[in-house]
C-alpha positions in Angstrom: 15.0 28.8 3.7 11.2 29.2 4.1 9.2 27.3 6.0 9.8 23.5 5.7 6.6 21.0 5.5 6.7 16.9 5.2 3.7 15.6 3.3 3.4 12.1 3.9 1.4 9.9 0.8 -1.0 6.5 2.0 -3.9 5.7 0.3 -7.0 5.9 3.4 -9.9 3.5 4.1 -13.3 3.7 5.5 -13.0 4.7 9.1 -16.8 3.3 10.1 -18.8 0.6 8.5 -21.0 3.9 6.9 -18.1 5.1 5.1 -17.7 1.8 3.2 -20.0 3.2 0.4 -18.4 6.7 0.1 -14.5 5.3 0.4 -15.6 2.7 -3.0 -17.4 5.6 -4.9 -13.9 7.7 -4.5 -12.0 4.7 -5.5 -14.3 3.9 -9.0 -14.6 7.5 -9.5 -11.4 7.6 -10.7 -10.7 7.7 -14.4 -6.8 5.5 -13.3 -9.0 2.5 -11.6 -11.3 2.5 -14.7 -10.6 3.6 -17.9 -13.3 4.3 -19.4 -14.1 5.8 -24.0 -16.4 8.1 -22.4 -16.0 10.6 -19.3 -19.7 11.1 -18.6 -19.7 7.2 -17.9 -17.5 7.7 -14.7 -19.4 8.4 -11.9 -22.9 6.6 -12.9 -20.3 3.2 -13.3 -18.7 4.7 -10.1 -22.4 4.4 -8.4 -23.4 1.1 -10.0 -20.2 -0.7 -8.7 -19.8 1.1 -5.1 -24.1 0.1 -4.5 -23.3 -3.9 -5.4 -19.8 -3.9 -3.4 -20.2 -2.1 -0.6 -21.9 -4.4 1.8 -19.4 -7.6 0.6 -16.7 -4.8 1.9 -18.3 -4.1 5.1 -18.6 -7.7 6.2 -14.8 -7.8 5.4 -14.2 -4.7 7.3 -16.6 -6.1 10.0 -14.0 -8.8 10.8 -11.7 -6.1 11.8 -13.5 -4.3 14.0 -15.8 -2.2 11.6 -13.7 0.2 9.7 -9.6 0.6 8.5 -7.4 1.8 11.4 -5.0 3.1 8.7 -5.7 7.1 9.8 -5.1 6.5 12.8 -1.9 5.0 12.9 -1.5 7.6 9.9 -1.6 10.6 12.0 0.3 8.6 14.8 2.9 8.2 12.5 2.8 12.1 11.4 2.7 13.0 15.4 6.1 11.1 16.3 7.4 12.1 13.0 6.7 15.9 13.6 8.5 15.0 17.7 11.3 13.5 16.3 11.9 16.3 13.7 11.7 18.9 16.7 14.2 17.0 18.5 16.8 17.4 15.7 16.3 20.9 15.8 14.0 21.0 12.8 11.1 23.2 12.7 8.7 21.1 10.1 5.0 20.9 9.9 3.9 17.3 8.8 1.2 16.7 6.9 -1.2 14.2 6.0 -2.4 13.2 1.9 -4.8 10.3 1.8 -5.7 9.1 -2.2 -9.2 7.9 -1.1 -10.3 8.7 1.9 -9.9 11.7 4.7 -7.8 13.5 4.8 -7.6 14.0 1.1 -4.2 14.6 -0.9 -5.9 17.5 -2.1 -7.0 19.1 1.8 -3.8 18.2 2.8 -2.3 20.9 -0.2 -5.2 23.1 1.0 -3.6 23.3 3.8 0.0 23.2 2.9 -1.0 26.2 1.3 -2.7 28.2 3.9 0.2 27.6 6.2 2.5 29.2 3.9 4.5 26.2 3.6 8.1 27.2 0.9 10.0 24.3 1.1 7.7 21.0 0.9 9.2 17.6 1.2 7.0 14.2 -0.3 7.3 11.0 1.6 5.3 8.5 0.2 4.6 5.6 3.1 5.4 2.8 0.5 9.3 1.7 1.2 9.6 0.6 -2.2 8.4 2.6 -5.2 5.9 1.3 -8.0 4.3 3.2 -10.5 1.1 2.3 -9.3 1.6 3.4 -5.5 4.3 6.2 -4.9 3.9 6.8 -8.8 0.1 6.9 -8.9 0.5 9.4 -5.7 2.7 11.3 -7.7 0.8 11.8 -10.8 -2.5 13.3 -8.6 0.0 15.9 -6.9 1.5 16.7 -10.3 -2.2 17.2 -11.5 -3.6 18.8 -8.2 -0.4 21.9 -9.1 -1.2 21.6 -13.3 -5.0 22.8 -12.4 -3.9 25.5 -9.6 -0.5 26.6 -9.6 -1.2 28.9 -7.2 -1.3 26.0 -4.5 2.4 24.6 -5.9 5.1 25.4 -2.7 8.1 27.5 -4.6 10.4 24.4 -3.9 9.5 20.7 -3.5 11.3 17.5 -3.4 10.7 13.6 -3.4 11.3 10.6 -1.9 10.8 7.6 -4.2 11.4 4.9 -2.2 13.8 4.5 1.0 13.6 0.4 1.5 17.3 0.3 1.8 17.6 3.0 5.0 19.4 1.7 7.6 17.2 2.7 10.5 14.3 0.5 8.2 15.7 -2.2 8.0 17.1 -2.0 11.7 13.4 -1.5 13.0 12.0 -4.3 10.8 15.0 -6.8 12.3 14.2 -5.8 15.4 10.4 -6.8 15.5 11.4 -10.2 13.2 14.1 -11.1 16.2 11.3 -10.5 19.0 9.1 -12.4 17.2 11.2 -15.8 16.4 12.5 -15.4 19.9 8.7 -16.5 20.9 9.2 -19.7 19.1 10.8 -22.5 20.9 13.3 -23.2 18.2 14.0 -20.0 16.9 16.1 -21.1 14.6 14.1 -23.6 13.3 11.7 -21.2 12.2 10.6 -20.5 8.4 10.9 -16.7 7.9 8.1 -15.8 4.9 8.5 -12.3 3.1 5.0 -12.0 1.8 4.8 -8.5 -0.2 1.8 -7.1 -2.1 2.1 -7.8 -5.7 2.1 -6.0 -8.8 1.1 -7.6 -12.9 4.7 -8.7 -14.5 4.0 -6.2 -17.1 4.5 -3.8 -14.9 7.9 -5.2 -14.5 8.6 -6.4 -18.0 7.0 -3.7 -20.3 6.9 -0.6 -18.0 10.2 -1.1 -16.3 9.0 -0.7 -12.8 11.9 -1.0 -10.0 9.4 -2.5 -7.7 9.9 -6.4 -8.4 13.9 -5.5 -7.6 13.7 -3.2 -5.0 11.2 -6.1 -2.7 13.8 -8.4 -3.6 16.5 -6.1 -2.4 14.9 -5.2 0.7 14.4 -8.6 1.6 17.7 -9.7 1.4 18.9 -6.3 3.7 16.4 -7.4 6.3 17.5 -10.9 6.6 21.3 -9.5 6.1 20.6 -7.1 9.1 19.1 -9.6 10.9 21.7 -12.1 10.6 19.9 -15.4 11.4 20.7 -18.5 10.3 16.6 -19.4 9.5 15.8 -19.9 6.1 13.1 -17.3 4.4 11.1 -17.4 1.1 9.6 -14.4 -0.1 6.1 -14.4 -2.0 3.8 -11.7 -3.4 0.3 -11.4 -2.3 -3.4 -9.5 -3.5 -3.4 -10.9 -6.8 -6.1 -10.3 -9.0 -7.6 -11.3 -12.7 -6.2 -13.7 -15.2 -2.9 -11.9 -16.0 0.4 -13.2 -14.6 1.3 -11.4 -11.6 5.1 -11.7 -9.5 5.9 -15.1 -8.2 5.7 -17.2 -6.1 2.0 -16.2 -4.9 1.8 -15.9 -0.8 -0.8 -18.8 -0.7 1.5 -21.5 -3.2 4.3 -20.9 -1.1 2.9 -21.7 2.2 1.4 -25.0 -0.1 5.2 -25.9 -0.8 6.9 -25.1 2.3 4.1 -27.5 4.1 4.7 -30.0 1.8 8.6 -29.7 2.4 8.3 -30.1 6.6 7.5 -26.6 7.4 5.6 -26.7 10.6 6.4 -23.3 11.8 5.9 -20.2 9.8 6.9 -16.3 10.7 5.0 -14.1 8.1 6.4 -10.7 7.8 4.5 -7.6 5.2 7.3 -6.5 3.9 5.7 -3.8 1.8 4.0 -2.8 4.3 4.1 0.2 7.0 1.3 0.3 8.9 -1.8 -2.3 9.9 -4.7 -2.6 7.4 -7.2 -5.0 6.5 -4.4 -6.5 4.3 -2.6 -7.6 7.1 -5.3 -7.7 9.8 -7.6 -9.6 7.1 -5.5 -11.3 4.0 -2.4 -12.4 6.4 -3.8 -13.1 9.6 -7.2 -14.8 8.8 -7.1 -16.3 5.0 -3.1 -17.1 4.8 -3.6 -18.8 8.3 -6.4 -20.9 7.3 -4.3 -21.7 4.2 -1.5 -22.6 6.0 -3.6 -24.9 8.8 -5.6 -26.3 5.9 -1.9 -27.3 4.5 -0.6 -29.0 8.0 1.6 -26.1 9.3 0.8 -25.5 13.2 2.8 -22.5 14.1 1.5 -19.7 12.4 2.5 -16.1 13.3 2.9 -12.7 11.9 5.5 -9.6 12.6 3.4 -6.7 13.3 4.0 -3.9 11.2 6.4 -0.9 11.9 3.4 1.8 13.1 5.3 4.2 15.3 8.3 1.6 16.1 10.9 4.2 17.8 13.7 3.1 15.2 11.7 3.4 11.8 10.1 6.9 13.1 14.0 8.5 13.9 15.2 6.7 10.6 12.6 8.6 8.8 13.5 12.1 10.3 17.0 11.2 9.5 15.4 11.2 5.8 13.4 14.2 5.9 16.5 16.2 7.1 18.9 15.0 4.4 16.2 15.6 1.3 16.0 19.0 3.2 19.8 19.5 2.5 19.9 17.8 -0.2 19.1 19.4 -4.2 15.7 18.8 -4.7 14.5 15.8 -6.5 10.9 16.8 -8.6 7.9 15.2 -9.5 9.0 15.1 -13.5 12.4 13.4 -12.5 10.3 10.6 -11.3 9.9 7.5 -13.2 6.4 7.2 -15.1 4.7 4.5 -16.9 3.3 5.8 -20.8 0.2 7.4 -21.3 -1.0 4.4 -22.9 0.4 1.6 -20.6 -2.4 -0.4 -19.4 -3.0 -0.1 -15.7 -4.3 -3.5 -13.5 -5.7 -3.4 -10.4 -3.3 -3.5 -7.1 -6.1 -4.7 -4.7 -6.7 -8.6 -4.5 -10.1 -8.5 -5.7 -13.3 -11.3 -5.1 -13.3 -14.4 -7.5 -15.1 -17.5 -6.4 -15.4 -16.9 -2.3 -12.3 -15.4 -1.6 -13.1 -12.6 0.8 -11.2 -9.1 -1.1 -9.0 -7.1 0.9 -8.5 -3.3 1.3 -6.9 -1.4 -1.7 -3.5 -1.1 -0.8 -2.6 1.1 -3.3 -5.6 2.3 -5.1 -5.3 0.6 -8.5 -8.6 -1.6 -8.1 -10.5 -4.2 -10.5 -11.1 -3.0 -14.0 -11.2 -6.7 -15.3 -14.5 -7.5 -16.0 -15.8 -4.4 -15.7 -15.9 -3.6 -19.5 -18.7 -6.6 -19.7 -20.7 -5.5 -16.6 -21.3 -2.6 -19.3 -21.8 -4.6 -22.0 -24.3 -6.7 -20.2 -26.0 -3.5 -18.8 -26.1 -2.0 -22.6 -27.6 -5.5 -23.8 -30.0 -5.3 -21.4 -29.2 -8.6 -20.2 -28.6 -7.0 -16.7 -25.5 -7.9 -14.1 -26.7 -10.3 -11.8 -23.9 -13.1 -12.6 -21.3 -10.7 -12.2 -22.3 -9.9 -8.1 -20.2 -12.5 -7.1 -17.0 -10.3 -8.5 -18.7 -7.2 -6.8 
């Protein structure tokens, strides 16, 4: 065997307020967010959108301190990863592929390649898989190796999803138990699953595993917990006037107030690491939903980061797809070429504040007649408040 390298897959986010700009560019540059008759249309559309957004993005980011700390808890991640690899005797170089943002998926192959990495394992930092977040991931690395296969390792293999690993789910019981055991009544506590959401057509017409591997993993949690508190789970981030997964997060908290509930632990289930999703969405705008509603107690489970259990868990993984026969990027599920793709980021309508991509599928509704109104000449001012 060669030599062994773990690239791990996350989307990025602007670091400073001053990368705000750049990070949205990247995002509408990309011919998957917008789909657009002609090419050449791209990047001026890309420009257009990124100039009207940005500075609605950076008061959002503003509230969180001024930039994503995603990276960072990235390449925290990738450090106890790469320690905990070493301690099982494993000699592997982890690396870092960001969609968006730096360090891109494609200087992370760069370097892959310039290391003279053989053997390269894909762990995408999404528990459960969609098409439109390990799958989107996928697609860019199939593309990346299409254009240059002289940058294509001589082996690879993939991890779709791992939501069902024991060490996981033991990590995300863990911080759940410390967290009712702050309650008075811990038992009396609601426990709420809230995970990003993705359009039922995704589910229904594309066949993606998503919508039943959250459900899954929510029900291995609260087995692995083993608490007798009652739990809902809901789906955040949705965006545009198709149906998305329900229950949505901020209905749910509606119902449960209505019902008695009067103390609420949120946990981001399909989430790995803190973002403006759960620094922003969860913390600030579900809170004031649920306080608006009559429910006092309102707390959230951090998310995993570099929790001891999770990080072991996941060497455990990369060890056994190393032994294992190698799974490829064209054994991977796939939506068709001409399956529509929606937005995965919950975008601006009315004055909801947006939230950070989570997965890099962003707003194409409405976009079509910001053109249309450009070409008319009739110019986009009433659609800055969805910018």
């Amino acid at each position: 065997m060669g030599r062994v390298g773990v690239l791990l897959l996350n989307l990025g986010g602007p670091e400073q307020i001053e990368d705000v700009r750049p990070f949205l560019y990247n995002l509408f540059s990309d011919p998957e967010i917008i789909r657009l008759p002609f090419p050449w249309m791209q990047k001026p559309l890309a420009w257009l959108i990124s100039s009207l957004r940005h500075k609605k993005s950076q008061a959002n980011y503003m509230e969180i301190g001024g930039g994503s700390p995603l990276r960072g808890i990235t390449e925290e991640q990738a450090i106890a990863l790469h320690k905990s690899l070493q301690d099982k005797g494993q000699d592997v170089q982890v690396y870092i592929g960001m969609r968006y943002w730096h360090p891109f998926t494609e200087e992370a192959i760069a370097r892959i390649k310039r290391d003279g990495v053989e053997q390269l394992v894909i762990l995408p930092l999404y528990p459960q898989f969609s098409i439109s977040t390990s799958g989107s991931s996928f697609r860019l690395l199939e593309k990346i190796w299409t254009d240059n296969p002289a940058l294509a390792p001589q082996e690879h293999t993939v991890i779709p999803s791992w939501y069902q690993r024991p060490g996981y789910l033991q990590a995300m019981a863990q911080l759940i138990a410390r967290e009712l055991d702050g309650f008075e009544n811990p038992d009396q506590v609601h426990i709420f699953f809230s995970a990003h959401g993705v359009p039922v057509s995704y589910v229904e017409e594309a066949g993606d595993p998503y919508q039943h591997e959250i459900e899954e993993c929510t029900r291995l949690i609260v087995q692995t917990l083993n608490r007798p508190n009652r739990h809902t789970l809901a789906y955040q981030s949705r965006v545009g006037p198709v149906e998305w997964l329900k229950p949505y997060t901020e209905d749910a908290i509606a119902e449960l107030a209505a019902e008695g509930v009067n103390h609420l632990l949120v946990v981001p289930v399909s989430f790995v690491s803190e973002h403006i999703e759960t620094l922003q969405e969860i913390d600030m705008e579900y809170r004031e939903v649920a306080e608006e509603a009559g429910i006092e107690h309102f707390h959230r489970v951090p998310a995993l980061n570099t929790h001891p259990v999770f990080i072991e868990d996941l060497a455990d993984l990369v060890v056994e797809a190393i032994d294992a026969p190698p799974l490829t990027l064209d054994q991977v599920m796939r939506p068709q070429k001409n399956f529509k793709m929606y937005p995965q980021e919950r975008w601006e309508w009315g004055m909801t504040t947006a939230a950070e991509v989570w997965n890099g599928r962003l707003a194409m509704l409405g976009f079509m007649g910001l053109l249309i109104e450009l070409i008319s000449g009739h110019g986009p001012l009433h659609f800055i408040g969805l910018l």
